[in-house]
N, C-alpha and C positions, 0 to 999 in steps of 0.2 A: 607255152601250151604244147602237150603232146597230142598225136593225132592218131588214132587206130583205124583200124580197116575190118568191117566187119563182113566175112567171105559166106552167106548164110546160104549154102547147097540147098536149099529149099526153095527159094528162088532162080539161085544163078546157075544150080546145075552142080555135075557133079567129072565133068572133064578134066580129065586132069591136066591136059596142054592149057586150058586157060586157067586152070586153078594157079598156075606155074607161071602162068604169063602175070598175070594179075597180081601176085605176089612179090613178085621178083620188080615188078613196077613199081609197087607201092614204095618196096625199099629203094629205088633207084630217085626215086620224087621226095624222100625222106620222112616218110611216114615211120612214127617207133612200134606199131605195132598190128599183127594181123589174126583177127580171132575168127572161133569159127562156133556155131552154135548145138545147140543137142535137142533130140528125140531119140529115146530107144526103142519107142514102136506108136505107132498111128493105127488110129481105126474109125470107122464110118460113121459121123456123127461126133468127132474129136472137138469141142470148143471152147473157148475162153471168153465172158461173154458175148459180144456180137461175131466174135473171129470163132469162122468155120475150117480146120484144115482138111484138105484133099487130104484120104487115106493114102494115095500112092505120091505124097509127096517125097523127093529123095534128100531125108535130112541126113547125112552122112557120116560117121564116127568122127568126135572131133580130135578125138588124140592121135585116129591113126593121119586123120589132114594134117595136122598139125607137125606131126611126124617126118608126114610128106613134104611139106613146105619149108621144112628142115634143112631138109637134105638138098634142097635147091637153089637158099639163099643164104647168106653169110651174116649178119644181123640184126633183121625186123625180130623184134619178141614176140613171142607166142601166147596166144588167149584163147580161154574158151568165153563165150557169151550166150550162155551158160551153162554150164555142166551141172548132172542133176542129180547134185550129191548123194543123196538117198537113197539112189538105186543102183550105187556101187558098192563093193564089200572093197571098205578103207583100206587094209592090211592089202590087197590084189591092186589097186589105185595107190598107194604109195610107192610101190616099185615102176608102176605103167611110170608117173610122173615124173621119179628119181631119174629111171633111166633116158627120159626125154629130155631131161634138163642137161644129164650127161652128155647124150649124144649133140644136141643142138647146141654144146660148150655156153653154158650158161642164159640161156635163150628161153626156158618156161618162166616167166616172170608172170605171167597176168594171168594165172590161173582163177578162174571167175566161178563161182556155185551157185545156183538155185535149189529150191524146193520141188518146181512142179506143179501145173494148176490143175492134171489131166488126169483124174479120176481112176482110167482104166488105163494110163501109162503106172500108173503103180503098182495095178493089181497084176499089169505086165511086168512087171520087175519085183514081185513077191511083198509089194510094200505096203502095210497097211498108212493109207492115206490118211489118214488123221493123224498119225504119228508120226510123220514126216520132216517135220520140223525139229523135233526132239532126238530124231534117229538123223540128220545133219549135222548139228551143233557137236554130238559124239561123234560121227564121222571126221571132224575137224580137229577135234583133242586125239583121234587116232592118228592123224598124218602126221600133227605137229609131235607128237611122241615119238613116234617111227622112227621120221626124219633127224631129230637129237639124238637117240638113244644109240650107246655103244655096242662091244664087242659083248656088254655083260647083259647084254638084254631088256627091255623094259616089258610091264605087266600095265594089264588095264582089266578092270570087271564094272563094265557099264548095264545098263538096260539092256541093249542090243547088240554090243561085242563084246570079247573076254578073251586072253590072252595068257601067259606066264611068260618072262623070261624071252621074249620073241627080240630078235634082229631083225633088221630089214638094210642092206646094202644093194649099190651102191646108195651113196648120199647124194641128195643135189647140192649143186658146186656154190651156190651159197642160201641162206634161209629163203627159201619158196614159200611168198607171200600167199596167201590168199585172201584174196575179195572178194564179197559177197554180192551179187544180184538179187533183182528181185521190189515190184512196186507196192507190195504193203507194210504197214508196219511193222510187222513181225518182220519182215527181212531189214528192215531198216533199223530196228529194237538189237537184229543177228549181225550187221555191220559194227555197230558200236560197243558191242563184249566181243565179238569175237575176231573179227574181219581187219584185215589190212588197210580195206579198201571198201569204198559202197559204189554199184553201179544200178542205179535204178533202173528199169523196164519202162518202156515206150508204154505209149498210151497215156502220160498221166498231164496232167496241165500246170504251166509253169506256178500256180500257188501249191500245187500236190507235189509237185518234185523239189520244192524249196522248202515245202514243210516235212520231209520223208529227210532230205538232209538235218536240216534241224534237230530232228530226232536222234538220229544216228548220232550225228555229237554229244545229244542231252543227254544221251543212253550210256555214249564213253564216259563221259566225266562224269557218272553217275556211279561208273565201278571203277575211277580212278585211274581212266585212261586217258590220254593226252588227245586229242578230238586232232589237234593239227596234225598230228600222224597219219590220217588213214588217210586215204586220197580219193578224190572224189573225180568219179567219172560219168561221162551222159554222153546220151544220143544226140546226135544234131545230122540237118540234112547235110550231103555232099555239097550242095552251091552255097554254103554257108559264108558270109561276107566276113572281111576283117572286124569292122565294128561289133559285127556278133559274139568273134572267140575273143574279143577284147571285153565286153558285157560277162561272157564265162569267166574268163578271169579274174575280174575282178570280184565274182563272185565265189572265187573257191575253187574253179573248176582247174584239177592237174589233167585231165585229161578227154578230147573227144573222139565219140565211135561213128565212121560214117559210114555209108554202106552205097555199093555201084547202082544206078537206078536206072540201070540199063542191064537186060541180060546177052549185050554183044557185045564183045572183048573190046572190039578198035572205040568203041561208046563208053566204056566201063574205062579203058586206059586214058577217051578223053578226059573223063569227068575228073580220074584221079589228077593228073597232069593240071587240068585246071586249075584243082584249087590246092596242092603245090605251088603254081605260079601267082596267083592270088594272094597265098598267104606269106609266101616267100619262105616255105619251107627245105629245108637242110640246107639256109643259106645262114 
């Protein structure tokens, strides 16, 4: 079982001495991976249903974190949970990524995508919100295009992008998966044609998160993909016991995200520490 670290600036802040402390932890206790989450803008009355967000909460750009925590550790892999496809132009987001993955020497591996629940988070990023879904799935066949495509250029004429003959260099240093988030069946239906990977979203209960996998495999083998490929990842709390990631595993799960439930460094390092030594991780 792998274990991720999920650094959510919306809670924990946005310092960057603990961001650095926290990371460099994580890798040091053996955790494989440290993600970081998205909002591109907040406003008064923002919610999904009973969750109300503070408009001056600091959710923080997750590629330039990611960026940042980079450059300060040698290698934990890098995730977003989740970045919100839709509201990036693909062509401008395949280079941000290429060169992350260059610079971090192989290190963007867990790139993660949502949709979006926030109504007027789209209307802030020019995106009409019911076509959100539709305007991802083509944002996907843009990277994975980009990404392959040579010196002789590749073309695309979708709904929403169009191209001729476009390059995009550098490359990442090998095929940069993506996974998809996200706890309804549409993301779960968008895991299994398109996704590497499915990380469902908190909130759902353990018969919804086992039938949202379900899916996502029915969905693969349905267009003739191999379902044991994609990898399945979920939330679980930090004091998570052995017999629990022993119960995930034997259920499918390649990977869990946990997150510090303390927003005080020497608190956030206990907890990592902890369950490292609990789990008997990087031993």
């Amino acid at each position: 079982m792998k274990f991720g670290l999920m650094y959510n600036t919306g809670f924990l802040g946005t310092d960057p001495d603990q961001m650095i402390a926290v990371a460099r932890h994580a890798e040091q206790c053996g955790f494989e991976s440290f993600y970081v989450p998205e909002h591109i803008a907040l406003y008064p009355g923002a919610s999904v249903g009973a969750v109300t967000f503070p408009a001056d909460v600091p959710v923080a750009d997750p590629l330039e974190c990611l960026a940042f925590v980079a450059a300060a550790t040698e290698r934990i892999l890098l995730g977003t949970g989740v970045l919100l496809l839709p509201y990036h132009q693909p062509v401008v987001l395949a280079k941000r990524l290429a060169t992350l993955d260059v610079l971090s020497k192989g290190r963007m591996r867990l790139f993660t995508v949502g949709v979006g629940a926030l109504p007027g988070e789209a209307m802030a990023g020019g995106v009409d919100f019911a076509s959100r879904g539709r305007r991802a799935d083509e944002a996907i066949d843009v990277l994975r295009l980009l990404w392959d495509g040579d010196e002789n250029g590749v073309s695309f004429d979708g709904e929403f992008f169009s191209f001729t003959r476009l390059c995009s260099f550098p490359k990442p240093l090998a095929r940069l998966p993506i996974h998809v988030g996200g706890s309804s069946p549409a993301a779960a239906r968008r895991a299994g044609l398109h996704g590497d990977g499915y990380f469902p979203g908190g909130g759902l209960t353990e018969a919804e998160r086992a039938a949202q996998f379900a899916l996502m495999r029915d969905t693969a083998r349905a267009a003739g993909r191999d379902p044991a490929v994609l990898e399945c990842t979920r939330w679980e709390a930090i004091d998570i016991t052995a017999d629990g990631v022993a119960a995930h595993a034997a259920s499918g799960m390649a990977r869990l995200v946990v997150s510090p439930a303390s927003t005080d460094l020497s608190e956030q390092q206990d907890q990592i520490s902890a369950l490292a030594a609990r789990l008997a991780l990087g031993s």
